[in-house]
C-alpha positions in Angstrom: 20.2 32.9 -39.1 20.1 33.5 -35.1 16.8 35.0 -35.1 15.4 31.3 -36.7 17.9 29.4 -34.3 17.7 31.1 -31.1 13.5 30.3 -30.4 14.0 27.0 -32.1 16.5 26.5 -29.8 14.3 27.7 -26.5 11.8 25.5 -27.7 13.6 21.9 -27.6 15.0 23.3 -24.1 11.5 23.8 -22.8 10.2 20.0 -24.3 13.4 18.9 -22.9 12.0 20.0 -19.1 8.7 19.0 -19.9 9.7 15.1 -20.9 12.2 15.5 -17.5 9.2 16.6 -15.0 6.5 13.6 -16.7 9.4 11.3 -16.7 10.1 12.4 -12.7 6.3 12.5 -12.3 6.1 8.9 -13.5 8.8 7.6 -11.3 7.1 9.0 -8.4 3.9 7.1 -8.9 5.8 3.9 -10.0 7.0 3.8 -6.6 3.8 4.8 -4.8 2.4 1.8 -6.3 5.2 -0.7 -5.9 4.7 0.9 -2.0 1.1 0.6 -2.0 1.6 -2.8 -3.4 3.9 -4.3 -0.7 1.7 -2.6 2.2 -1.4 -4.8 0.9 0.2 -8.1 0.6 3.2 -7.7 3.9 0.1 -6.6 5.7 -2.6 -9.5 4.8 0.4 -11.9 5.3 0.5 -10.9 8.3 -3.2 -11.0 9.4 -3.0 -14.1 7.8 -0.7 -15.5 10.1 -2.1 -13.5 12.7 -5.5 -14.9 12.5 -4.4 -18.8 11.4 -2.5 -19.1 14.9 -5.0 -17.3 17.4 -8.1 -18.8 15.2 -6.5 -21.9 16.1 -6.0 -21.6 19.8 -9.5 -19.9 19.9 -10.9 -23.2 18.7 -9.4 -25.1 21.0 -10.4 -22.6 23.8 -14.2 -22.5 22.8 -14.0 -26.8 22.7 -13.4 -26.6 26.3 -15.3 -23.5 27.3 -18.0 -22.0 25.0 -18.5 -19.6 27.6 -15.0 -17.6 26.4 -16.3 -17.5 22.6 -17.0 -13.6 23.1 -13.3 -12.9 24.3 -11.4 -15.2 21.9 -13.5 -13.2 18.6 -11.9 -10.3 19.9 -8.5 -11.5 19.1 -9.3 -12.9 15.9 -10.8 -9.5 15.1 -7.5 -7.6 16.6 -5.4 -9.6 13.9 -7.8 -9.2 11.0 -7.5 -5.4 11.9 -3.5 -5.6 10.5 -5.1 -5.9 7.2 -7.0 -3.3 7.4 -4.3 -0.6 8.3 -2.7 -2.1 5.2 -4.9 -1.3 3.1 -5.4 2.5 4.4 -2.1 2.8 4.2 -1.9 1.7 0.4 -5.2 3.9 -0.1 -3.4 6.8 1.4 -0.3 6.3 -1.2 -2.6 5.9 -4.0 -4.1 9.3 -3.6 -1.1 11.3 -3.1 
C-alpha cells in the first residue's frame, strides 16, 4: 500500500508547485500590464495637457510674430516627447 501511495503522493506535490509558479507567473504579468497600461494613458494625459496649453500660447505668439514659429515647435515637440517615454516605458514592461 505505500509503495502505490508514496509516488502518487510526490506526484500531486509536484502539480501542486507547478499550478503555484504559473499562478505566480500570471500575477506577475497581470501587473506588468496594468503598469504598462497606466504609463501609456498618465503619460499621453499628460502630453496632452502639455501640448493643449503651450500649443495655445504658441498660436498666440506666431499671430504676433511669425518670425518665432521655429522656437515655439520646439516646445510643442518637448511636450509631445512625454508620450513617447510613456510608451518606452510600457514597451519595456511588456517585454520583461
Amino acid at each position: 500500500m505505500r509503495r502505490v501511495l508514496l509516488p502518487i503522493l510526490i506526484a500531486m506535490l509536484f502539480i501542486i508547485s507547478i499550478t503555484a509558479n504559473a499562478q505566480e507567473e500570471a500575477q506577475q504579468r497581470g501587473a506588468a500590464a496594468i503598469g504598462a497600461g497606466l504609463a501609456i494613458g498618465l503619460s499621453a494625459i499628460g502630453a496632452g495637457y502639455a501640448v493643449g496649453r503651450v500649443g495655445a500660447v504658441a498660436i498666440s505668439v506666431i499671430a504676433e510674430k511669425p518670425e518665432l514659429f521655429g522656437r515655439t515647435l520646439i516646445y510643442v515637440v518637448l511636450g509631445e516627447g512625454i508620450a513617447i517615454y510613456g510608451l518606452l516605458i510600457a514597451l519595456l514592461l511588456a517585454i520583461a
